[in-house]
KEFIVO-913618 format. One record per residue: y, x, z of N, C-alpha, C in turn. Coordinates in pm, whole numbers, padded with zeros to 5 digits, always signed. Atoms other than C-alpha are relative to their C-alpha. Example, Ala and Ser with C-alpha at 12.3 -4.5 7.8 and 13.67 -1.06 7.14 Angstrom:
2
-00119+00089+00000-00450+01230+00780+00120+00090+00000
-00119-00082-00006-00106+01367+00714+00109-00077+00073
***
This chain:
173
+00010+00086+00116-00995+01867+01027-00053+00086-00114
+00099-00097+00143-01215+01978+00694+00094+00017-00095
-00111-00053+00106-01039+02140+00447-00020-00132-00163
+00010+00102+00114-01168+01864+00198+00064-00134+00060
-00113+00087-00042-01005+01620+00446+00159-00001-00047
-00105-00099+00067-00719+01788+00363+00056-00042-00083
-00015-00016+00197-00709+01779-00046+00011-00162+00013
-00009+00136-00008-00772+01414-00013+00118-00045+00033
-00084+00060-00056-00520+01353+00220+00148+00021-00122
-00108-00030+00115-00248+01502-00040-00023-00056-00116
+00056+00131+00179-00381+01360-00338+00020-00091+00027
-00077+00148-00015-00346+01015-00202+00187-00011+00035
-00162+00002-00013-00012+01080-00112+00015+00058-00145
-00040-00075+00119+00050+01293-00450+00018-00157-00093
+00042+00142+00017-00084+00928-00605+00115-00126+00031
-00156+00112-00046+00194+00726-00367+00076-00008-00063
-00175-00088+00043+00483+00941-00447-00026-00083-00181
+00011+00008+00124+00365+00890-00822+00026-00161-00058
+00015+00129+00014+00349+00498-00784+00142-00059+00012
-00149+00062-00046+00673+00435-00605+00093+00092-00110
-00101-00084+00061+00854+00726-00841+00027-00101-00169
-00030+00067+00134+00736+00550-01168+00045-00121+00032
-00012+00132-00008+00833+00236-01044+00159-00023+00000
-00129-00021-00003+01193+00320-01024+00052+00067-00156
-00003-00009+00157+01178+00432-01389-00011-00149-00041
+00013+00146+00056+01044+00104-01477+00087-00032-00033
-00150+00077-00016+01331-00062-01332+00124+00039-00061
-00097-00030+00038+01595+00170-01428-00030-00071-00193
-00023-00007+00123+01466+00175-01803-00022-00164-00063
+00006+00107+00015+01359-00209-01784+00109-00143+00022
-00086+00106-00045+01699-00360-01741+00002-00069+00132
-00017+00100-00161+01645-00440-01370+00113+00080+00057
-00061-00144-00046+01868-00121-01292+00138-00135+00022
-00156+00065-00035+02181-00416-01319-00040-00094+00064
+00017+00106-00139+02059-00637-01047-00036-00166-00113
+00056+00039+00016+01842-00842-01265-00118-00053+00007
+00155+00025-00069+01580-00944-01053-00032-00142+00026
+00093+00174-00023+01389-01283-01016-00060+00056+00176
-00006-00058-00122+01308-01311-00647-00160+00045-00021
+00135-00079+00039+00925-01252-00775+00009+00127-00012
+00038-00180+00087+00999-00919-00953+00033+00078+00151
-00053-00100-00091+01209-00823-00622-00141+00000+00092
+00161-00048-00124+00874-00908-00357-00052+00068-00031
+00159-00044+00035+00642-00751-00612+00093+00163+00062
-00056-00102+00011+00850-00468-00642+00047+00056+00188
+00008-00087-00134+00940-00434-00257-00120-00017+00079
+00171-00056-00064+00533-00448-00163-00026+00102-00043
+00053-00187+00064+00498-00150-00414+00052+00060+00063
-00061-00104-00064+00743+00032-00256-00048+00049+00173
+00038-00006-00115+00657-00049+00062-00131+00097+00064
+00130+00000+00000+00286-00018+00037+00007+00170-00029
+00018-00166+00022+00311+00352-00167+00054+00108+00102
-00058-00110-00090+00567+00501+00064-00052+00028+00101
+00050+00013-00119+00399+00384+00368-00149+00061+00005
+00081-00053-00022+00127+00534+00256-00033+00168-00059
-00031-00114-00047+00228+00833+00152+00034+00077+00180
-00019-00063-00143+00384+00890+00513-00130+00010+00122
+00084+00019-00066+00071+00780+00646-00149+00120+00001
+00060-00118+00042-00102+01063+00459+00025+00124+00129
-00048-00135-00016+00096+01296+00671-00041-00020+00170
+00022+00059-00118+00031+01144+01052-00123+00127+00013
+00080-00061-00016-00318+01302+01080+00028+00184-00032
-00009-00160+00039-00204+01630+00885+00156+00065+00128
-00059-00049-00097+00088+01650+01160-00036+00011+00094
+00079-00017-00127-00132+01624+01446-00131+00100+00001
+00047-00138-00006-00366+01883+01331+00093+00101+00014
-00094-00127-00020-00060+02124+01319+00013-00013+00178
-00007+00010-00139-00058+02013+01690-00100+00003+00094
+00094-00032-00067-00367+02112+01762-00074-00127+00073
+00091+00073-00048-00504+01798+01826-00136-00062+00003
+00145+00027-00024-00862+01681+01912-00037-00114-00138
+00047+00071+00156-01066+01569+01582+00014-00168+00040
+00027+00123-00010-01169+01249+01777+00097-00078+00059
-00117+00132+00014-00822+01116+01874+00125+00026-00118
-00041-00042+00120-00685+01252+01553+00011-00128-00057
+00028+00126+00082-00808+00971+01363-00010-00118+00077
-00001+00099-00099-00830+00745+01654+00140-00041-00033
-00131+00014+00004-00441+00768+01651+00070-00052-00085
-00043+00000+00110-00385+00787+01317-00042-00152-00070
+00034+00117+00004-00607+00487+01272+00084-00122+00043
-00057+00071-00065-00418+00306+01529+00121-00040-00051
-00125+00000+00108-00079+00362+01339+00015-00088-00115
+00042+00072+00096-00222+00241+01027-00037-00125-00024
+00068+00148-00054-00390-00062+01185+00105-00071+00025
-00103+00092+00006-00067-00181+01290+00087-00048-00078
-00097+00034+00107+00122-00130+01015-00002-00100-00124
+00058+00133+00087-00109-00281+00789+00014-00163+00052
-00038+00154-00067-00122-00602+01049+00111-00061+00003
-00138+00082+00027+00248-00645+01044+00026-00031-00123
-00048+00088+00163+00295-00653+00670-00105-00063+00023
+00113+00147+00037-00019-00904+00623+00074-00069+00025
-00093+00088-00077+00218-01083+00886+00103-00036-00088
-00138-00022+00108+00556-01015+00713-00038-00043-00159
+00029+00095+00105+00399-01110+00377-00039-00103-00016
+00059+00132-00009+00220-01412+00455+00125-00078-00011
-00130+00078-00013+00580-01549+00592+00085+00037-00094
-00117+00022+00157+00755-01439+00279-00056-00045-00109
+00030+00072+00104+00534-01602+00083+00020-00189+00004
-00042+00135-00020+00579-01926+00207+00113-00070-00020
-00107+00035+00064+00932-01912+00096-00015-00047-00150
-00017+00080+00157+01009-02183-00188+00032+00066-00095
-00057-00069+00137+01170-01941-00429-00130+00093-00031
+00108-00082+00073+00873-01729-00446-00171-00102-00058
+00079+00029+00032+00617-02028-00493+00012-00079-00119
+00019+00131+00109+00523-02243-00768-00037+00065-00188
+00053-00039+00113+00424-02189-01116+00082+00118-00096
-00080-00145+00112+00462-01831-01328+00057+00067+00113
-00044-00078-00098+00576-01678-00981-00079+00121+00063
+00112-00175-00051+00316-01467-00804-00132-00117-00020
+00092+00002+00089-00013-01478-00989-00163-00007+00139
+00086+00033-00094-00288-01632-00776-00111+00109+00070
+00075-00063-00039-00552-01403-00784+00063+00163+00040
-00039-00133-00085-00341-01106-00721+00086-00005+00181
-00017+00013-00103-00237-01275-00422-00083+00045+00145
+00134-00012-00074-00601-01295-00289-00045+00153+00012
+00036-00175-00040-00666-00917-00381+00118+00058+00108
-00088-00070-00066-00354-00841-00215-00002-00004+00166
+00068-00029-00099-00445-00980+00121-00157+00022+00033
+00159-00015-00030-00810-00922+00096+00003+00197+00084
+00009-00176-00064-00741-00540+00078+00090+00033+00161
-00030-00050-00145-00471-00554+00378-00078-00049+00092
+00109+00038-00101-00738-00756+00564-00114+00107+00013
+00083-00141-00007-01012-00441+00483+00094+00047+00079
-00075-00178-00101-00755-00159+00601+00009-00056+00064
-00031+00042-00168-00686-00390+00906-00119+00020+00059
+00149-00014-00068-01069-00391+00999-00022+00128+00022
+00032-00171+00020-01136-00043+00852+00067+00123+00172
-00050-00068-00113-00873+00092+01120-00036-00049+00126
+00048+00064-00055-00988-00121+01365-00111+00092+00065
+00116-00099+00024-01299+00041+01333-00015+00125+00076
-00029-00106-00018-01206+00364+01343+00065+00030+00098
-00134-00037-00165-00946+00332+01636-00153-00004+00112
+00028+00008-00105-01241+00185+01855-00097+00091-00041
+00079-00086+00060-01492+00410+01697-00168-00072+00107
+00154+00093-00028-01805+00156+01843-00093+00050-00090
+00127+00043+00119-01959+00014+01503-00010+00114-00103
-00017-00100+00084-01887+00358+01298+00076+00112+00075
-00085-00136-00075-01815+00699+01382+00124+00040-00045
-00146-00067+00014-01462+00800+01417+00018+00045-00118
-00035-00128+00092-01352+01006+01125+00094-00019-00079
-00037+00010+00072-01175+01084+00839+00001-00178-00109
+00056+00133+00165-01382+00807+00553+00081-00124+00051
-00039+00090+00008-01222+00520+00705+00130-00020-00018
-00146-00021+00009-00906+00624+00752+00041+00032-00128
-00016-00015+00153-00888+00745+00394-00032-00101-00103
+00003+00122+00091-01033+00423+00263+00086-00087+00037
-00131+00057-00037-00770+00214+00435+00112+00001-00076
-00109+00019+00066-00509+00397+00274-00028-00045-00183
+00014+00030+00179-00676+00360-00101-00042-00198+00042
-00023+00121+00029-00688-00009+00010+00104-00052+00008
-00133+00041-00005-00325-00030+00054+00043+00056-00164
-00075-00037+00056-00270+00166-00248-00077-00107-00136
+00019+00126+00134-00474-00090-00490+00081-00135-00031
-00119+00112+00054-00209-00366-00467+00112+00056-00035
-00156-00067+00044+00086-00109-00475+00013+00006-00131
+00031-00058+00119-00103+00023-00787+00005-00130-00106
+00005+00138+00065-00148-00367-00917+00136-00012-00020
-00159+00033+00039+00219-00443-00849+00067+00064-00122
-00042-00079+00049+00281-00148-01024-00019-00060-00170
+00102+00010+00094+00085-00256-01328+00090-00155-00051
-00039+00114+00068+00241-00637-01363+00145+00068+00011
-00111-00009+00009+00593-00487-01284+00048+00102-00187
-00040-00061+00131+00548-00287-01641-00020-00104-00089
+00017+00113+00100+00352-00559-01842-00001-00110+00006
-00079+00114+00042+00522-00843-01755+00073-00012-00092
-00135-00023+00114+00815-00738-01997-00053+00022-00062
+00109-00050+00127+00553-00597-02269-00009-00140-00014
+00064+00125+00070+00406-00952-02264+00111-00064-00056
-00111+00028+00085+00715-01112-02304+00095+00033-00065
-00068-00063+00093+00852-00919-02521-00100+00015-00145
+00143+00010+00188+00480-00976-02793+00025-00133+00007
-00055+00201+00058+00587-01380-02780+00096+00011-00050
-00178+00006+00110+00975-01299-02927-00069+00012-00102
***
C-alpha cells in the first residue's frame, strides 16, 4: 500500500473521530445530555455516530491487512467487500426506520437531506461494488477512499443540523 494511501487513510479517520467527538459536546453542552431528545434529534444523531465511527474503523481494515502482509489486489477487494456490506445494511436499516410514524411528517427529517443521505449510501454501495469485483475499474485504493468520504458527508450534515437546529431556534425567541 502507498505511503500516500496511508496519510489519507488516517486523515479520514482523524476527520471521523473529530465528527462523532464534537457531536457528544453538542449534546452534552446543548441540553440533550438529560435525555432530551425528539425521536428526530435521536436518528440524526445515531446515523452520525454510526456513520463516523464506522468509518473511522473502516479506515483501519485495509491498514490491518497490510500489517499482514497482504496482497495489494485483495487488500482492497476485501476491504471493499466489508464496506459494501455495511453500507447496504444501513441503507436497509435506515430506509425501515424511516418509515416509522414518529420520525415522519412535518419539521421532522428535512427532505432533501434525506435524498443526499441515501444518494451517498447508494454511491459507496456501487463504489465498493466496484472495487470488490474490480471489472468496470481497477481495484485500488480511490474507490475505497471515496466510499468512505461518501459516508462521511451525511455524518458531517447530521453533524451540522444537530448544532444549528438550536441556533435557529434560539434567533426566533
Amino acid at each position: 500500500m502507498s505511503e500516500h494511501a496511508i496519510m489519507v487513510l488516517l486523515g479520514i479517520a482523524s476527520v471521523a473521530v473529530t465528527i462523532s467527538g464534537f457531536s457528544g459536546v453538542v449534546a452534552v453542552f446543548g441540553g440533550r445530555a438529560l435525555g432530551h431528545w425528539l425521536p428526530h434529534e435521536r436518528f440524526r444523531m445515531m446515523n452520525m455516530l454510526i456513520l463516523s465511527l464506522g468509518v473511522c474503523l473502516f479506515c483501519f481494515v485495509p491498514l490491518t491487512e497490510e500489517l499482514f502482509h497482504v496482497s495489494e489486489q485483495f487488500l482492497w477487494q476485501s476491504s471493499s467487500l466489508f464496506l459494501g456490506v455495511f453500507c447496504a445494511y444501513y441503507f436497509v436499516y435506515a430506509k425501515v426506520k424511516i418509515q416509522k410514524s414518529h420520525l415522519r411528517g412535518p419539521g421532522r427529517l428535512i427532505e432533501w437531506v434525506r435524498i443526499v443521505f441515501f444518494t451517498c449510501l447508494a454511491l459507496a454501495i456501487a463504489l465498493q461494488t466496484l472495487n470488490a469485483a474490480g471489472n468496470v475499474i481497477v481495484r485500488g485504493p480511490g474507490p475505497f477512499i471515496a466510499g468512505l468520504i461518501f459516508l462521511l458527508i451525511p455524518a458531517a450534515l447530521q453533524f451540522a443540523l444537530l448544532v444549528l437546529e438550536p441556533l435557529g431556534s434560539a434567533a426566533k425567541e
